[in-house]
C-alpha positions, 0 to 999 in steps of 0.5 A, a space after each residue: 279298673 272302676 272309679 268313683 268320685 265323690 262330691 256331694 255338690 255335684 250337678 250337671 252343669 253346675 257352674 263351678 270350677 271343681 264341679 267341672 273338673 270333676 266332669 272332665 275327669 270322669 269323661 277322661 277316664 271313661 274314654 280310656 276304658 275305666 267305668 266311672 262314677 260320680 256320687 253326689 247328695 240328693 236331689 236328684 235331677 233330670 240331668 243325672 246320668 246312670 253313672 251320677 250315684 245320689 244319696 239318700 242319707 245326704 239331701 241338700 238345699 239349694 244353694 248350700 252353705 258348709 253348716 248344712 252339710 256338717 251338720 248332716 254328717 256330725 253322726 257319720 254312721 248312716 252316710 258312710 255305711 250308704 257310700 260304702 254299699 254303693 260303692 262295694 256294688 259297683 265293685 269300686 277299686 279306686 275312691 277319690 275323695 273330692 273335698 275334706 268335707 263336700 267330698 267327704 274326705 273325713 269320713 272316707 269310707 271305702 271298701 278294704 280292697 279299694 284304693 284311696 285319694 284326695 283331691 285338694 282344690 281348695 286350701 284347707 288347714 282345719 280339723 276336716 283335712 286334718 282328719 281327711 289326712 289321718 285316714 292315710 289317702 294313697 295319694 293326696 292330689 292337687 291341681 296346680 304347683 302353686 296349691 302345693 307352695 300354699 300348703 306347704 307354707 300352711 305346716 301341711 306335709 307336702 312330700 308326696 302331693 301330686 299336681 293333676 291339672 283340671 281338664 277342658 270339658 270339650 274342644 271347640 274350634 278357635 276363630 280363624 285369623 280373620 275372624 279374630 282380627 275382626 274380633 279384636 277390632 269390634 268383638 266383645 269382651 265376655 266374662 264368666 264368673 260365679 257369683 262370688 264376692 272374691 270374683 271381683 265383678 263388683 269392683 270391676 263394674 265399679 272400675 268400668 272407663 268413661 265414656 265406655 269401650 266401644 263395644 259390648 261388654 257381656 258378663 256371665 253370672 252364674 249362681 251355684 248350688 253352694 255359697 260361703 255363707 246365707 243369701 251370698 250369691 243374692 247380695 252379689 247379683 244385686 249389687 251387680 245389677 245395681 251397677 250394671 243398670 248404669 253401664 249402658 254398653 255392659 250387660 249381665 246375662 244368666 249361667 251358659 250350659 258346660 258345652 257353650 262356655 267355650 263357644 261364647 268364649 271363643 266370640 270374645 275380643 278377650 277375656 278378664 278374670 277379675 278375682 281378688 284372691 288366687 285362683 288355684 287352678 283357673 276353669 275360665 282361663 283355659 277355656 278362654 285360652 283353648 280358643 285362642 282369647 287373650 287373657 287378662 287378670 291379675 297376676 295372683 295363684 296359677 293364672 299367671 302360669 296357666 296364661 303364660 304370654 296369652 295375656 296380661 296380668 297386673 299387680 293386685 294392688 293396682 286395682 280394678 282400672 288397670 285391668 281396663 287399661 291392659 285390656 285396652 292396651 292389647 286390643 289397641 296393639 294389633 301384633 300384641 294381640 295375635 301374639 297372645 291370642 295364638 299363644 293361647 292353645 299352646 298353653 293348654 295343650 295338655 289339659 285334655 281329659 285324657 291327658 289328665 286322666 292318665 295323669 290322675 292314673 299315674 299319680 294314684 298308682 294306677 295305669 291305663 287300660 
C-alpha cells in the first residue's frame, strides 16, 4: 500500500513537533513495506529526499504565519488539481491530511480509489476544520486521549476519533547506572523548546533561584519555519537573551538536528518542560524519557500521562519557581531520582515508528505488509 502525507510546513529537521511526528511515522511505514511520501510546499532544500514531494502551486516564506498560507489557497483550484496529479502518479492508496489548513484538510483532494484521513494535532473549531470534517475523512486520527476530551468539550463529534500516538525518531542508549548517578550529581539540566511564547522559557528565566543551581543550565531554542503571527520567534529570542545574558550558569544555544535531540537529552541530570498551555502530545518528553531523564513540568494536557512516575509535575498556578524547586527536589533525592529516571523507557516503550505505524494502519483500516 502507498502513503502520503500531507503537510505543507514540512522540512527536514524542522524543529516542531508535528514535523517530527510525521517523520517517524513515515520512517514507521516504510519499515513495514508501505512506500511513503511527504508532500510539503516549496522551496525545496538540499535535505529533501525523492520521497518529500514539493509543490509549485504552493511557496512559503520563512517563517510563515497561517495568512500567508490561506491566502495562497483562497482560489483552491491550481494546488488541488497539483496534489491530485502528484498523488494519482504515485499511485497513492491511502492520503493523510496532516492539518485542516498546513495539511490541507479543507481542500482535500484525492484520487477516487484512495482512502482518506485527518490528523488533528492541534485543536481546531473553525471554519477550516469544519470544512476538513465535511469532506468525510475515513478516519479522523489524534495524538493523545486527552486531545479527544478537548474536542469533545469543543461540540466536535468524537465518536469515531482514533488515538495514534507520536513516534521517537530514533533509540539512543540510556547512560548506565553510573553514568546517571554522576549526572544527577553535576550533569546539567538541558531544555529544548521552539521559540514560542506559550513554552514558557521567558518566565522560566525569569524564575531562575539565586545563587543558581550549581551546574549548567542549557537551553535549545529553536526557530521554525511558522509562527502565530509576524516576527513572534524574533521577540521570544530577544527576550531570552536579554535574560539569559544575566544568568551566568544559563546559556541559549541554536536548534540541534533530529538525530542529536535524543543524545543531548540523554546527558541531562533532567529535563523541564515549561509550556504554559497543554501540550497534546509532548515530542520533548519522550525523548527525554527514552533515555531514561527525569521529566518536570507542569501537569497540563498529556504530559502528565506521558510521564507518568518519570518525573514531577506541578499545578500551573504554582508558577515557574516550583518547577525550579521539583527539579531541585529530585536531584537532592537520590533514590527518587533513579525511580524516575528508570521509569522513564517504560513510559515509551510503545512509541516506535513501527508501533505507530500499525496503529495508524489499524485506525485508517488498513493492515500491515
Amino acid at each position: 500500500m502507498k502513503v502520503a502525507l500531507v503537510l505543507l510546513t514540512y522540512n527536514p529537521d524542522e524543529p516542531a513537533g508535528i514535523e517530527r511526528s510525521v517523520a517517524s511515522l513515515a520512517e514507521g511505514l516504510r519499515a513495514l513495506g508501505h512506500p511513503t511520501c511527504i508532500v510539503a510546499a516549496g522551496p525545496a532544500t538540499p535535505a529533501d529526499s525523492p520521497d518529500l514531494l514539493r509543490l509549485d502551486t504552493v511557496t512559503l516564506p520563512r517563517p510563515a504565519v497561517e495568512e500567508d498560507l490561506t491566502k495562497l489557497i483562497a482560489e483552491p483550484g491550481p494546488v488541488s488539481e497539483e496534489v491530485l496529479r502528484l498523488l494519482t502518479a504515485r499511485g497513492v492508496d491511502l492520503v493523510c491530511w496532516v492539518d485542516a489548513v498546513w495539511g490541507l484538510g479543507c481542500i482535500a483532494p484525492a484520487p477516487p480509489h484512495a482512502r482518506t484521513a485527518l490528523m488533528v494535532h492541534v485543536l481546531r473549531t473553525d471554519r477550516p476544520m469544519s470544512d476538513s470534517l465535511s469532506h468525510h475523512p475515513g478516519a479522523v486520527l489524534t495524538v493523545s486521549d486527552f486531545m479527544v476530551d478537548e474536542a469533545t468539550t469543543a461540540g466536535l463529534d468524537t465518536s469515531r476519533w482514533q488515538v495514534v500516538p507520536n513516534a521517537l525518531l530514533r533509540q539512543t542508549p540510556a547512560p548506565s547506572a553510573a553514568e546517571r548517578e554522576e549526572l544527577r550529581r553535576r550533569g546539567p539540566v538541558r531544555i529544548v523548546a521552539r521559540a514560542e511564547p506559550h513554552k514558557g522559557i521567558a518566565e522560566l528565566l525569569r524564575a531562575y533561584p539565586a545563587p543558581g543551581l550549581g551546574r549548567p543550565v542549557e537551553i535549545v531554542l529553536a526557530e521554525a519555519g511558522f509562527e502565530y503571527w509576524p516576527g513572534m520567534q524574533d521577540d521570544v529570542l530577544r527576550e531570552c537573551r536579554a535574560l539569559d545574558a544575566a544568568l551566568p550558569d544559563v546559556q541559549i544555544l541554536p536548534a540541534l538536528p533530529w538525530q542529536e535531540v535524543q543524545p543531548f537529552l540523554a546527558q541531562a541530570a533532567a529535563t523541564i518542560i515549561s509550556s504554559t498551555s497543554p501540550e497534546t502530545f509532548g515530542n520533548v518528553a519522550a525523548e527525554a524519557l527514552s533515555v531514561a531523564t527525569p521529566v518536570i513540568g507542569y501537569g497540563l494536557g498529556h504530559l502528565p500521562v506521558l510521564t507518568g512516575r518519570a518525573g514531577a509535575m506541578i499545578p500551573l498556578e504554582d508558577g515557574p519557581h516550583r518547577l525550579w524547586q521539583a527539579l531541585a527536589n529530585l536531584l537532592e533525592h537520590r533514590a527518587d531520582y533513579h525511580t524516575a529516571s528508570q521509569q522513564g523507557p517504560i513510559q515509551v516503550t510503545d512509541h516506535t515508528p513501527t508501533a505507530v505505524a500499525e496503529a495508524f494502519l489499524a485506525a485508517t483500516g488498513q493492515r500491515s505488509a
